[in-house]
N, C-alpha and C positions, 0 to 999 in steps of 0.2 A: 281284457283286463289290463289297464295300467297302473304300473309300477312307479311310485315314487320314490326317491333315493332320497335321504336326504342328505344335506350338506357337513361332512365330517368336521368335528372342531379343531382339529390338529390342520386342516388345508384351508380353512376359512375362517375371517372373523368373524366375532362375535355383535350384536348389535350397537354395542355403548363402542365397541373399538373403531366397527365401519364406520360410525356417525363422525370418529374425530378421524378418521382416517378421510372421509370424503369432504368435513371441512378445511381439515389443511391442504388438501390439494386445491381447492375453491382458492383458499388465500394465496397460495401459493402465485397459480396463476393469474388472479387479480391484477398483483404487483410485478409479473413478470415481463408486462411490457416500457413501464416506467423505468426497470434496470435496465433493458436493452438499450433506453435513450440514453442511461447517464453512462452506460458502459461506452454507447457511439459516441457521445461527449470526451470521453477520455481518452479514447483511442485517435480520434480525428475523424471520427467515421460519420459524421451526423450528417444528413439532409438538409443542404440550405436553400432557404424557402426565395426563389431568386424574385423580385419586383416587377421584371419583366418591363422596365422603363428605359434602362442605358444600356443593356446587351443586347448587339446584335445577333441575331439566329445563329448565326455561323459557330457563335461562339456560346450559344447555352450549355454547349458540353462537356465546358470545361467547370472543373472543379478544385479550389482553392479553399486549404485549409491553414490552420492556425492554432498551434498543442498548446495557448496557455493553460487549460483547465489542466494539461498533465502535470505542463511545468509546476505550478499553484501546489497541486495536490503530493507529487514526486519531493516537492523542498520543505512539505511540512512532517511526510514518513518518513523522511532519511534523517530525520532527527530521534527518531521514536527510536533509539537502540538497547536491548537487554543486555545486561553485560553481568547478573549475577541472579541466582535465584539461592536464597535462604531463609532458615526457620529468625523470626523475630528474635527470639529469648537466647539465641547465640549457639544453640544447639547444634551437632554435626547435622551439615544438610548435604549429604554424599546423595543421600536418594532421591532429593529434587533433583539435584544435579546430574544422579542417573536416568531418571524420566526425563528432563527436560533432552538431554543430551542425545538417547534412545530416539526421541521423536524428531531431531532435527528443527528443538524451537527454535534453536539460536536464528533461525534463518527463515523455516515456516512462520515463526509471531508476526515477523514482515508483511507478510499474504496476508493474515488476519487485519495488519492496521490498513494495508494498503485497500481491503475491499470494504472496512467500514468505512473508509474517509471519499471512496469512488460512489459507494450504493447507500450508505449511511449505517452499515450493519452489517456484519458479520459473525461466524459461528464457530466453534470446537465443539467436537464431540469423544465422549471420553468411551474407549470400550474395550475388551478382552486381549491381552498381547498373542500372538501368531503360535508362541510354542505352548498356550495351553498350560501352564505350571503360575503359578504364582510367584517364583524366581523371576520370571518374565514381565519386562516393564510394561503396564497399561500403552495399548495404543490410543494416541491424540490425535484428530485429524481436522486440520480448520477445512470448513466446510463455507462455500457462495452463497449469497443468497438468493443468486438464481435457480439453486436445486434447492434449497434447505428452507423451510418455516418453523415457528414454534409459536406455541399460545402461551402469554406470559404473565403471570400473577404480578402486578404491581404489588398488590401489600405484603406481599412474602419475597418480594425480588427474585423470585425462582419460576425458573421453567416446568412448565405443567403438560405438556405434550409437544414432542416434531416431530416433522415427518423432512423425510430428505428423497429426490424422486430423480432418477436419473434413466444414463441407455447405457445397458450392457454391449461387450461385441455380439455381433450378427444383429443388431438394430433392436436389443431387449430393452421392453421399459423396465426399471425393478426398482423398487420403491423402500426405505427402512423407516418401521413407525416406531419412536419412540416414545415408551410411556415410564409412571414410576413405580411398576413390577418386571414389565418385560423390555424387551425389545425385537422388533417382528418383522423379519423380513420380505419381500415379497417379491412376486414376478406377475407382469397381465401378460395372461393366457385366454382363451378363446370364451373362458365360462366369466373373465373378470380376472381380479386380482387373486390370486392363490398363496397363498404360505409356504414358503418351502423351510423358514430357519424360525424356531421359537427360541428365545432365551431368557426365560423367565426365572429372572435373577433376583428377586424380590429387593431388590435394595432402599426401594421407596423414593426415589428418585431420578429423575431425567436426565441422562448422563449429555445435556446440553449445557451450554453456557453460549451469552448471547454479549456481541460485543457492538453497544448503540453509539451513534458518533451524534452528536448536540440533539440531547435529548431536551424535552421540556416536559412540564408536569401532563399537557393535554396530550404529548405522542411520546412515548417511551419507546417506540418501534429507532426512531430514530433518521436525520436528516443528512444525506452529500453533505461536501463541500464544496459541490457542484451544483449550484444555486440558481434559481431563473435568472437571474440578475447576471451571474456568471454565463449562462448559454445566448442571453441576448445577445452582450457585449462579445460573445465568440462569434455569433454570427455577423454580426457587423463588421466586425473586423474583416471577416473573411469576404464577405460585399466588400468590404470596402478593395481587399486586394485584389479582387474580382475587377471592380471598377478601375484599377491602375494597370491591369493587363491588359484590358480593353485599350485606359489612354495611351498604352506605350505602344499599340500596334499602331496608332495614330503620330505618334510624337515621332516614330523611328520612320513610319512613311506617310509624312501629311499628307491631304490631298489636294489637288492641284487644280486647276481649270486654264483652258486652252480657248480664246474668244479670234473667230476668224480664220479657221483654220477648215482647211478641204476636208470632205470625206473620205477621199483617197489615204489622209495621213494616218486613217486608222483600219491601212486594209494592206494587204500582204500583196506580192508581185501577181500574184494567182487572182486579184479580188476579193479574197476571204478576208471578212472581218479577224483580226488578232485579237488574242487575249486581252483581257486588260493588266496584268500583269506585266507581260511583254511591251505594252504601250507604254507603262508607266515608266518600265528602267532602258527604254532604248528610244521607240518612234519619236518619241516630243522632245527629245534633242535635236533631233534635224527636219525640221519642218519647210515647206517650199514656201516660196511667194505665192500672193493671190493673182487675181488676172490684173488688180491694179497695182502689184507691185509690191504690195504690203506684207509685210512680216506677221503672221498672227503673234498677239499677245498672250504668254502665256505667265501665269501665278501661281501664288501659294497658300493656301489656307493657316492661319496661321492654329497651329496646334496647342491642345490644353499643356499646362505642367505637370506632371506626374509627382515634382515634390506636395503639393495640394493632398493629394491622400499621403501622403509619408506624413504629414504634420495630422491631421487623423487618428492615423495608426497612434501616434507618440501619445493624441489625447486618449485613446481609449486604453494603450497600457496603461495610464498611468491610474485609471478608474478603474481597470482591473488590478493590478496592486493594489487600490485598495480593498475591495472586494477581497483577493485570495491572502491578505496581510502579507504580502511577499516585495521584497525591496523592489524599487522599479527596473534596476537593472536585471534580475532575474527573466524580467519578459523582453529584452532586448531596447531597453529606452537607455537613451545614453544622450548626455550632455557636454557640449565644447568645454567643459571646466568638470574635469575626471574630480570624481569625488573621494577625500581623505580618506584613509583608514578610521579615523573614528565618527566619521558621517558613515560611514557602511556600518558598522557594527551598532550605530543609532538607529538605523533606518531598518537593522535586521532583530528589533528589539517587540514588534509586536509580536513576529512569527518565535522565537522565543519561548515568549511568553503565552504565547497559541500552544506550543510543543509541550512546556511544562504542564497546562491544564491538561492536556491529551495525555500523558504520561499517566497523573493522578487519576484521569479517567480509567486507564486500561490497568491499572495493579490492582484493581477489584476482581475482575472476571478471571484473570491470570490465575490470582490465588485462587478463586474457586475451581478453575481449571485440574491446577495439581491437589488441591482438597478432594474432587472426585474422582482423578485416578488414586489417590492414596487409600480411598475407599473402596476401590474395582479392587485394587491391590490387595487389600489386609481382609473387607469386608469391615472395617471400621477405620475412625479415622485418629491420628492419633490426637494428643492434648496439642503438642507443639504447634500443629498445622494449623489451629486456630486464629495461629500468627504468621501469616508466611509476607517474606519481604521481597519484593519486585524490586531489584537494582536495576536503574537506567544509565546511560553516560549522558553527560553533559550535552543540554540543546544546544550549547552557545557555543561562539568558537573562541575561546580568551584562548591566548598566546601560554604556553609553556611553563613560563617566567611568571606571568601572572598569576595562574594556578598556585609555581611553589611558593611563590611568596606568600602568597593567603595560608596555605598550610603552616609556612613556614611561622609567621605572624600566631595561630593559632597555638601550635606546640611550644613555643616560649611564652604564652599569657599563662597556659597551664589545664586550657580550656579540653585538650584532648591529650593523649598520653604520646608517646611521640613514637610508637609501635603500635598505636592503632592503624585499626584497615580503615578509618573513614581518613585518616590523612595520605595512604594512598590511595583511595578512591579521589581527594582531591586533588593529587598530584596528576591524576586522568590516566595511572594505569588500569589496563583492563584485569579482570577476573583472573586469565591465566598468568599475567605480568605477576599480579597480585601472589597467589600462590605462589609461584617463581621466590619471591622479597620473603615470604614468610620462610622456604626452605630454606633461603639462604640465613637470615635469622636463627635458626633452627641448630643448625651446622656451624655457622660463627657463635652462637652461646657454647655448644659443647666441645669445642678446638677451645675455648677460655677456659672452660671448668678445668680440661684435662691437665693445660697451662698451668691454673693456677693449682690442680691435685700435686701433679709434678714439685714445681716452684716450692711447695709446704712439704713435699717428701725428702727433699733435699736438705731445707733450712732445718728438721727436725733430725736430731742424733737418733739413728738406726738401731734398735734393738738386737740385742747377740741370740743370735738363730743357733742353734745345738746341732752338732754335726751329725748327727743322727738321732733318730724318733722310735721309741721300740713300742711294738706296739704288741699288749699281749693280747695275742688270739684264742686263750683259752677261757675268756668273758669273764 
């Protein structure tokens, strides 16, 4: 008689959960060979496809590469900087400021812009803090999207399931499936995927947020900045400096020919044929006469230039600039006539302007970021959070002087108060500077009051105080 068991609900899914559970891993893996190209893009890692026409054997093994897609991609995040998180409506925002701070955004949001603008998309996940109390700030963790999927409503702009699938130590696969009641941990064990962590938190939504870099209305998933366009012109470049090691082993020793010459000149005192190496830097200096007398002729091939590919190279930075919107001298192209300070800050004016739309891109998922841990937090979210404001610093590099002065321009029209914080946000202090200016504000209003309480106690004739106060105790 056989026994059937069946499978417990507390260590296994349910059918609607393994179905989205085995299609995000489907998707998952889809897309996970496409990353690894744009990730070997970005690293210098890629595989160049060699033509197999101007490399000799000897030298197939060599391998020359070429970081513009880093350089490209590195000068448009390092302009992407947070420098403040607060409620819109002017509210104390001490507890964005605690969550964001708790999680280490100031520095993590980096991670987050740097792998949507490498892979086209990247993830936060918002979920439970470490000690267990509600005291304890919501844990954020930006998440790759090499381990991380989500299924995503375009007409609700929200996330409707992830799933994130990694390896534990000792080589464990374990998996976390996000949905909007639970969230479900797992480990593959020998029967399949098994359940070890339920936390069916009912909150009714997916504590994902999903960050797409140049969306369009047909792919909301999201595209690099690492572009075919951008991998061609990498790999060419990279032939092409292929092609200049090749000509420089030529240019440093051309080859030669020797017309008339015995076969003795290229044999050792023994008879042994020599290297040809050895022939080239020693024998064919001192060559004998023939039996008539004759000097053999010897020559020289004349060798390619190797500036030929440097004029190349300079064509194809300069079509990568355009390409990654980055000045030409960022990829190393440089011209006999250095260019002005206001030719540079003109020619750094697309990227810029690339940086600000990125900016306006990323203060959407940001705030929804801190709107769902504000929710993990309270279990509701408050009115304020409806508005939360993503401060960036300045993409551009204006000079010091030119910053005050525009402040300064602006506070005498009457256009901002001259103790607002957006005049030192124009000034390009940061967030803690910022603070800093308001205590000191703070401290010099009340050193005046005391001044002027003082200054008014003095100019005012003192009232006659009674040398003594009797005070009867018996009510």
């Amino acid at each position: 008689m056989t026994l059937s068991i069946p499978d417990l609900p507390l260590l296994t899914l349910d059918d609607d959960e393994r179905h989205t559970f085995e299609a995000l891993r489907g998707e998952l893996q889809v897309h996970r060979w496409q990353l690894d190209i744009l990730d070997a893009y970005y690293n210098s890692d890629q595989v160049l496809d060699d033509l197999g026409i101007s490399i000799p054997p000897q030298l197939r093994g060599l391998h020359t590469v070429i970081g513009w897609p880093q350089v490209g991609v590195d000068a448009l995040e390092s302009r992407l900087d947070i420098d403040a998180i607060r409620y819109a409506d002017g509210s104390s925002s001490a507890e964005l400021t605690e969550i964001w701070s708790a999680n280490q955004l100031w520095h993590e949001s980096q991670l987050a812009h740097l792998d949507a603008f490498v892979f086209g998309r990247a993830y936060a996940a918002v979920g439970t803090g470490g000690c267990g109390t509600s005291k304890c700030p919501p844990l954020i963790t930006v998440e790759s999207p090499r381990d991380m999927t989500v299924f995503y409503d375009v007409r609700s702009r929200a996330v409707t399931a992830g799933l994130r699938e990694y390896v534990e130590e000792g080589d464990v696969r374990a998996a976390t499936l996000y949905l909007p009641e639970s969230t479900i941990s797992l480990i593959e064990a020998d029967r399949g995927w098994e359940i070890i962590d339920r936390d069916d938190h009912g909150v009714g939504l997916v504590p994902i947020v999903r960050f797409s870099n140049r969306q369009r209305t047909a792919d909301r998933m999201g595209k690099s900045e690492i572009t075919p366009a951008v991998m061609s012109i990498t790999d060419a470049a990279c032939r092409t400096l292929l092609g200049m090691e090749v000509s420089r082993e030529f240019f440093a020793a051309p080859q030669r020919y020797i017309l008339g010459a015995s076969e003795g000149a290229f044999e050792d005192q023994e008879g042994n044929p020599v290297g040809a190496w050895e022939t080239y830097i020693g024998r064919v200096l001192g060559l004998e006469r023939d039996e008539d007398g004759q000097l053999p002729e010897v020559g020289q091939f004349a060798a390619g230039d190797p500036s030929a590919f440097t004029r190349v190279l300079d064509q194809y930075a300069r079509i990568m600039a355009t390409q990654l919107s980055v000045p030409p001298q960022f990829l190393g192209y440089t011209t006999d006539n250095p260019a002005s300070a206001d030719a540079i800050r003109s020619s750094e004016s697309q990227l810029i302007k690339k940086a600000e739309r990125k900016q306006n891109l990323f203060s959407t998922p940001w705030a929804d970021v801190l709107r769902l841990a504000l929710i993990w937090r309270h279990g509701d979210m408050p009115e304020s959070a409806r508005a939360i404001d993503i401060g960036w610093t300045n993409p551009a590099t204006p000079t010091v002087s030119a910053q005050t002065d525009a402040a300064v321009k602006l506070v005498a029209a009457g256009i901002i108060p001259a103790d607002s914080d957006v005049a030192l946000e124009m000034v390009g202090l940061r967030e803690e500077q910022r603070a800093r200016v308001r205590a000191d504000r703070r401290r010099s209003e009340g050193r005046q009051l005391l001044q002027e309480i003082g200054a008014r106690a003095n100019a005012e004739p003192s009232e006659e105080v009674p040398d003594a106060v009797v005070v009867d105790e018996s009510g």
